[in-house]
Structures are given as structure tokens and as C-alpha cells.
N, C-alpha and C positions, 0 to 999 in steps of 0.2 A: 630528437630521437630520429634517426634513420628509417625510409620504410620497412627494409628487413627487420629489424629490431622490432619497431612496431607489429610486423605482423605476425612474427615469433613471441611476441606476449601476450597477442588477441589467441594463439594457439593456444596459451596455459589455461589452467583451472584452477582455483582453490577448492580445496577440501578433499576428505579421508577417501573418497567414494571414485572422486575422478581422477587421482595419483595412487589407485591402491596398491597393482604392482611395486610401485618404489618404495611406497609405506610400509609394504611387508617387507621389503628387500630389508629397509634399514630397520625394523626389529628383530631383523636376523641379524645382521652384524651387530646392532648394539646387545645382544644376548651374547655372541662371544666376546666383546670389549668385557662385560661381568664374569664373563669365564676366566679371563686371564687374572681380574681382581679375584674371583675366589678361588684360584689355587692356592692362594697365601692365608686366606679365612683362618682355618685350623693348624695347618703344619709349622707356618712359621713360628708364632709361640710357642709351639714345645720343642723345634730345633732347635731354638735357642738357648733355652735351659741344658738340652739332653746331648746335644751336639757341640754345643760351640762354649758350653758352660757358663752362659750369663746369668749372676742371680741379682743384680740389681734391676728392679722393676723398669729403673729410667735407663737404662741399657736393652733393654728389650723391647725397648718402645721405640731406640733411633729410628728402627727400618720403618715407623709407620710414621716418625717427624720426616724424616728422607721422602717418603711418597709422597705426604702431605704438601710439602713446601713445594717440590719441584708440578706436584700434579696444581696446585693454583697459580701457580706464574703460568703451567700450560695454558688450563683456562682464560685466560687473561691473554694469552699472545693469540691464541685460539679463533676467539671474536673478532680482534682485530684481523687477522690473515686472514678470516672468511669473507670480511667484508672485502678486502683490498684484492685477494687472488681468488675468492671462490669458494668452496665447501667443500666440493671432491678433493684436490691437490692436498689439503690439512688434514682429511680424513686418513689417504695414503700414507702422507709420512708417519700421519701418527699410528701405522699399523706399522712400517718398517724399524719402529724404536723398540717394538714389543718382539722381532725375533728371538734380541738374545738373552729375554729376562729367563722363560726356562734354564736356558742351558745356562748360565751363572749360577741360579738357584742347583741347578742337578750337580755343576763343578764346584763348587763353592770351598775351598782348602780353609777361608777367615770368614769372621761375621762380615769386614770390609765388602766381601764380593755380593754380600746378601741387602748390605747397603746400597753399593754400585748397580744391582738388580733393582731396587726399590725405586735408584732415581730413573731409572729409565721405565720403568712400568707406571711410574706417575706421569712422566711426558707422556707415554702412552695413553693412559686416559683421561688425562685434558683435553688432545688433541681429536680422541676417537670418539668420547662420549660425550664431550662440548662441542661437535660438531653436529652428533647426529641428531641431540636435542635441536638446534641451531634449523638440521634442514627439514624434521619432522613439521617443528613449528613454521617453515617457508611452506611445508605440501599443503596444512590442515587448514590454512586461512582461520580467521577471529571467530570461528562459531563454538569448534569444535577442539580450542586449543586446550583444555584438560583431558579430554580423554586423549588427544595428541599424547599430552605427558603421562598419562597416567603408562598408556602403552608403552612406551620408548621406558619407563623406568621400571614398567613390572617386567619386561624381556629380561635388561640389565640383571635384574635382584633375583629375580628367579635363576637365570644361569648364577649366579654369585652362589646362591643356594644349592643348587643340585649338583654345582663345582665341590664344593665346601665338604657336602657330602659322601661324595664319591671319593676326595681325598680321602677322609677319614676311614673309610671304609679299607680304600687300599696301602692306607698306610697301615692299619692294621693288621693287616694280611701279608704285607709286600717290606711293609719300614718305611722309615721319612723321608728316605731319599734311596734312589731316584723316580720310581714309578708314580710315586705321584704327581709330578711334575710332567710326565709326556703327554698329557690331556694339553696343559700350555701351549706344548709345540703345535700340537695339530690346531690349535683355537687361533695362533699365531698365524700358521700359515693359511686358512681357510677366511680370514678375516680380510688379509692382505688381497687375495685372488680375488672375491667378492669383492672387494670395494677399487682395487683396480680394474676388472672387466667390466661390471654389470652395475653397478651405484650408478647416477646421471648426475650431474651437478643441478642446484634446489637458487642460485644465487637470483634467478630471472622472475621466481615466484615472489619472492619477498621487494624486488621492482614492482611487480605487479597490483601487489598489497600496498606498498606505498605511494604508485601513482594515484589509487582512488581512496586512499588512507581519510579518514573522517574523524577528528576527535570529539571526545567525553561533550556530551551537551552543556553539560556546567561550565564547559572551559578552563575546568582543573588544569589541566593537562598542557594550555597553551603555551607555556615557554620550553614545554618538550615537542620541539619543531625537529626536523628534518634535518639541521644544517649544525647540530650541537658537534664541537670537537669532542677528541678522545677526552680529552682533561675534563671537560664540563658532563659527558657520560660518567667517567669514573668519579665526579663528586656528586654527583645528581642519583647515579645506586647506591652509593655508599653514606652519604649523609644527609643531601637536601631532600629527595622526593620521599615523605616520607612512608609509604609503601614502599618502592624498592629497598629505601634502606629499612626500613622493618625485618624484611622480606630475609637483606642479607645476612641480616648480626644473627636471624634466627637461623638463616641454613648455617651460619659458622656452630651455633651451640650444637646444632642437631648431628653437624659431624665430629663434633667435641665429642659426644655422647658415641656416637659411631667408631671413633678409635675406642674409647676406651674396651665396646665391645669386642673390636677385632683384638685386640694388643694384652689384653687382662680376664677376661671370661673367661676365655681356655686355663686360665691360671688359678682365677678363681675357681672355678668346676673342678681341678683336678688335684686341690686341696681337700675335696670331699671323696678321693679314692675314684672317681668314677673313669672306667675306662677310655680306651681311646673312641670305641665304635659309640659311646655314650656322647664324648667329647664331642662327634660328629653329628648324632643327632641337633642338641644345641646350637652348636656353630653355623649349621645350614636352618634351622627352623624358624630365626628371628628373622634372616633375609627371604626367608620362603614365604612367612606369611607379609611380610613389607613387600613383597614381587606383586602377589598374587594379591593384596590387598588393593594396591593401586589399579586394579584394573575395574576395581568401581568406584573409588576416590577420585580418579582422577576426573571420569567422567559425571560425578555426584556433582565434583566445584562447580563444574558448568551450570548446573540446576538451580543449586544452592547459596553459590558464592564462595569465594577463597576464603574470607576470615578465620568463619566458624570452625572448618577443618583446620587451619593452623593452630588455632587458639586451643580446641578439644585435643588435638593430635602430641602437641607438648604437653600438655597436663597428663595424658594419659601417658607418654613416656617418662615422667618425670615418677608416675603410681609405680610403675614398672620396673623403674631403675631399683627404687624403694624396695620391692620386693625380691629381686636380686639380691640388696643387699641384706636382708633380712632371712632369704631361706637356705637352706646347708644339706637339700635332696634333691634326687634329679626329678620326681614330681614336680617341686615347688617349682625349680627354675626352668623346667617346660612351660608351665604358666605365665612366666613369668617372661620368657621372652617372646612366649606368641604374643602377647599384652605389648610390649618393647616394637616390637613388628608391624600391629596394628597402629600406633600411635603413628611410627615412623610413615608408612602407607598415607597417612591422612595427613602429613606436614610434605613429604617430598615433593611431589607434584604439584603440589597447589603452590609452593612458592616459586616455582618453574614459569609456571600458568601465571603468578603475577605477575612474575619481571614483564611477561611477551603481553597481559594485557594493558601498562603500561606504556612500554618504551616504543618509541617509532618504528616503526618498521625497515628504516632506514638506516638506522644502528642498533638494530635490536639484539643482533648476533655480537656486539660488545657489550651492551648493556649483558646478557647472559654470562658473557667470558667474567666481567665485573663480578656477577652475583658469586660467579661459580668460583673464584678467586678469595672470596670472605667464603663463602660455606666452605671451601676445602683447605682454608686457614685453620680451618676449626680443627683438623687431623693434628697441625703443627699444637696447634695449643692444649690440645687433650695429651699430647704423648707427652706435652712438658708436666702440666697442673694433674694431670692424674699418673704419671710416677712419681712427682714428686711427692705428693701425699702419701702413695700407695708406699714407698719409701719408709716415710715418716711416719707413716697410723697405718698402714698394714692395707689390704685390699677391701675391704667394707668398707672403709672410709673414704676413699676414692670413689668409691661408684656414689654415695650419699652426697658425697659434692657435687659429683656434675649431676644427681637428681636436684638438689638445691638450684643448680643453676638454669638448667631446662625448666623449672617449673618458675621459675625470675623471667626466664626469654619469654615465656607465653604471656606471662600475665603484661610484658611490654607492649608485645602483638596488640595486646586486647587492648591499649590504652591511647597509642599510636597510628597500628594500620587502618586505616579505612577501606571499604570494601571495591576493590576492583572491577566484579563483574557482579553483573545486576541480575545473574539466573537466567531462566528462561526466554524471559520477557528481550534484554538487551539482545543474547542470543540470535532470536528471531528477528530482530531490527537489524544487526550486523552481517547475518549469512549473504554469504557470497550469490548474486545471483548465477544463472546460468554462463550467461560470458565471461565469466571470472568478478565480474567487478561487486560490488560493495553498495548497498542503496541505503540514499543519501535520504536523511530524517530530513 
């Protein structure tokens, strides 16, 4: 290491307190990365039907197989470009992919073009919201890394939510197109300007972290060294270590579960006569209380440990799913997705918070791209397995499967993961001292 270099990392700090400026910089932009996800919450589902005339279930799901597939190869390429070029440069580009999803969705003559928008708004938030998980988890150093996520994903959900909402609101007032869509353009352009002027690159933190990096006293952990290739990360999250892969088969189910509510809810609600402004309540209330939920989730894991919330979080999504499929009022299924919300709240972040309490510090930013690559596989697989049911048995049978299936994911969690962080107690061993560094048990 060079002496600039050196002296330039004895300058950094870990943690929420001593990076707060940039910590708040990027929960502002990852709150418009969820803005730009939830302009399509509500409208896209009933464009489809009302606009473009699709009545087969598995035809109104492509646009959200299209996100899905192309937003997990992001994640995946994501990790890797952070490690090799940086954070900022990844963050960038992946705001310049998100200019022309608006205006596609606004021009839109074929469902084609709403496809063509979908692939480019999934590279977009591969690129923009696997990044900024990536450098929140470089600012917060290992004490503090749940409430890291819990933040970083209640910013995301809460905009996804008050997005979702305000759609529906002015599409009721205005129609589906195009006013509801010009919220995109300005979240597009204000996201790009932020993260080129003012964002700082996070790559020198996560050096820092892993010059004084110290593993697991058990020495679990010891063939996940420092020097693992790409290929040996991507087998080690996905099927030997088994926490991360716990970690990731369950984010895959949990966005299983997540298309079906983007792509089918609207559909199923709107079999009950209930209006659009109705429509909009719902659609924004399950990500509102999943926002707002994580922001004592995420910092609870820290206390408590990751398991427990994984393990309750899918059960209780799995209660929730059930009572969706079971009620036919807009009472019942307010219940029913604030319940849907909280489960979600209590699973997303913590398996965030596992992957970073795991993986080296040194490839940590792909082991994430890895996770984040199976969890938003789970979009591809829900728009095939619940249209095709939804098809075949009608739309209450689709949501009963992937209840079936989320409540199969937890009960592996519980059989499987082992607990990552040890609460309080580890916490206070790990925090970062003053100079940045790490003290050594």
C-alpha cells in the first residue's frame, strides 16, 4: 500500500454517525430508485387489461418476467463492477438506463414497448439499488449493519408506496396515461443529478473493513477468506455456505410472493368492483407498512439476531397471503396486506444484514449482487408459476400456492440457517473503534 493510500484510509471511519452526510445522501436516492419501481405498482396491471387488451393472466405478468430477469443478471453484473470499477460509476449508469422508462411507458402504441420499458427499469434497479445497499453497507462498518438495511430499504418501499399511491390517485382523476407517469421523469432526472454531483465513492471503506477484517471465533467462516474467485462466491451464496444460501432461496420466494402482489392484486381487488382510488389504497399500503416497518426491523436484527425475523416474517407472510386469498372486501384485504407488509418488513433486511454478516468484506459487494440475483429470480418465477395457475384455477388459487410456498421457505430457514449475528453482545465486540479499525477478541 502506497503512503497516500494509507493515509487516505487512516482518514475514513466506519459507521452511521461518522459518514452521515453520504448516509442520508444515499437514502435519498435509494427513495427515488423505489419511486421509479412504483410508478408501475398500480397502473401497469390495469393498462393491460384496459389498454392494450390482455386477458390472459400469463400475458400480463411478461412486463414483470421482463423486470425480473433482466433486474437479477443487473444485480449480479452489479457486484462485480463495484468491486472491479467502484460504486459511483455503477450507480450512474444505472440512473442513465432509467431516463427512457417513463417516456416508453407515456408513448407506448404495443404492450412490446411496455416490455422494452420493463427491461430497462430492471437494469435500472439492479444497478441503482444493488449499489446503494453495497455502499450503505461500506459507510455503517459490522455493528450497525441492520439498521444500515433496514434504512436503505425502508427509503426504497416507502417511495415504492407513496409512488403507487399517488398514481392511483391521479389516474383517477387524470387516466392511465400519461400523467401518471411524469412523477418517473422528474425521479429519473433528480436521481441521475444526485448521484453524479454529490454521491462520493464508498469503495475505500469496505478496504478499510477488510484490512482489519477478523472472523467468527468458531472459525466457521474460515474458508470464506479474502482471495475466493467470482465462481467460488457464486457457489458459496447459492449453495454451500449454508446461511447465504438459506438466505437466498428465501429472498427468491419472498419476491415470488412480491410479483404476484405487483402483477395480480390489482386484478384480484378489482373483481370485487372496488374502485381505482380503492385500487390505490391497497397497492401502496402493503409497501408502506414493509417501508416503514423496516425501520425497526432492521435495526431490531441487530439486538435480536437474523433468524428469528426471517423465520416469523415468512410465516406471517404466508398467514397473509391466506387471508388475501380467503377475503372478497376492501376491509378484509387492508388487513390483510398491512399483515403481508409486516411479515415482508421482518424478512427483507435481515437477509440483506446476512449476506454482509457473512461474506468478506473483500467480495462482499458480489456475494450481495449473488443474493440479489436468486431473490429477484423469484419476479421470473412468480410471473410464470402464478399465471400459470392463475390461468388454470382462477386467481385464489395462485395466491394459496405461493402462500404454500412461503410458508415451505421459512420452515427451511428454521431447519437450515444458523444464526449470523450474536445481538448485542457480538455488536459491542465488533464496533468499529475510533480510528476506524475493528478490536481484535
Amino acid at each position: 500500500m502506497s503512503s497516500s493510500t494509507g493515509r487516505a484510509q487512516r482518514a475514513l471511519r466506519l459507521g452511521l454517525r461518522e459518514n452521515l452526510s453520504q448516509f442520508v445522501l444515499l437514502v435519498a436516492v435509494n427513495a427515488l430508485v423505489g419511486g421509479m419501481y412504483g410508478q408501475e405498482r398500480l397502473v401497469l396491471p390495469l393498462l393491460a387489461r384496459e389498454e392494450f387488451g390482455l386477458t390472459a393472466y400469463t400475458g400480463v405478468l411478461t412486463f414483470i418476467l421482463a423486470f425480473g430477469a433482466t433486474k437479477a443478471v443487473a444485480n449480479y453484473v452489479a457486484g462485480t463492477l463495484s468491486d472491479r470499477y467502484g460504486r459511483k460509476p455503477v450507480l450512474v449508469a444505472g440512473w442513465l438506463l432509467a431516463l427512457p422508462v417513463p417516456l416508453l411507458l407515456i408513448w407506448a402504441p404495443s404492450w412490446g414497448w411496455v416490455i422494452a420499458a420493463n427491461v430497462l427499469l430492471g437494469l435500472n434497479q439492479g444497478l441503482t439499488w444493488s449499489t446503494t445497499v453495497v455502499m450503505k453497507i461500506d459507510l455503517a462498518g459490522p455493528a450497525r449493519r441492520g439498521l444500515a438495511m433496514g434504512l436503505n430499504e425502508a427509503a426504497g418501499y416507502v417511495a415504492v408506496a407513496a409512488t403507487a399511491l399517488a398514481t392511483g390517485y391521479i389516474a383517477a382523476r387524470h387516466g392511465l396515461r400519461p400523467e401518471p407517469f411524469f412523477l418517473g421523469i422528474a425521479y429519473a432526472a433528480l436521481g441521475l443529478g444526485l448521484s453524479t454531483l454529490i454521491v462520493r465513492e464508498t469503495r475505500d471503506h469496505a478496504r478499510l473493513e477488510a484490512a482489519n477484517h477478523v472472523g467468527h471465533a468458531d472459525g466457521r467462516h474460515a474458508h470464506l477468506h479474502a482471495d475466493l474467485s467470482s465462481r467460488q462466491i457464486l457457489a458459496q451464496t447459492s449453495f454451500r455456505e449454508p446461511a447465504m444460501s438459506a438466505a437466498s432461496h428465501a429472498g427468491m420466494v419472498n419476491n415470488l410472493m412480491d410479483g404476484l402482489a405487483w402483477g395480480l392484486f390489482p386484478l384480484l381487488f378489482a373483481t370485487a368492483g372496488l374502485p381505482i382510488a380503492q385500487l390505490g389504497v391497497l397497492a401502496a399500503l402493503y409497501p408502506a407498512v414493509w417501508g416503514f416497518g423496516q425501520l425497526v426491523t432492521g435495526a431490531l436484527s441487530d439486538r435480536t439476531g437474523r433468524k428469528p425475523l426471517i423465520v416469523g416474517g415468512q410465516l406471517l407472510q404466508a398467514a397473509a397471503l391466506a387471508l388475501v386469498a380467503l377475503g372478497g372486501s376492501f376491509p378484509v384485504w387492508v388487513v390483510a396486506v398491512a399483515l403481508l407488509g409486516a411479515g415482508t418488513a421482518m424478512v427483507y433486511p435481515t437477509l440483506l444484514a446476512t449476506i454482509g454478516d457473512v461474506a468478506h468484506p473483500a467480495w462482499r459487494a458480489r456475494a450481495v449482487g449473488v443474493y440479489r440475483l436468486w431473490r429477484d429470480g423469484g419476479f421470473v418465477v412468480g410471473a410464470l408459476v402464478a399465471g400459470l395457475i392463475a390461468d388454470a384455477y382462477g386467481l385464489p388459487a395462485a395466491v394459496w400456492a405461493v402462500a404454500a410456498l412461503t410458508a415451505a421457505s421459512g420452515i427451511a430457514v428454521a431447519v437450515r440457517m444458523y444464526e449470523t449475528h450474536t445481538g448485542a453482545g457480538r455488536s459491542r465486540a465488533t464496533r468499529s473503534k475510533p480510528d476506524g479499525t475493528t478490536p481484535r477478541n
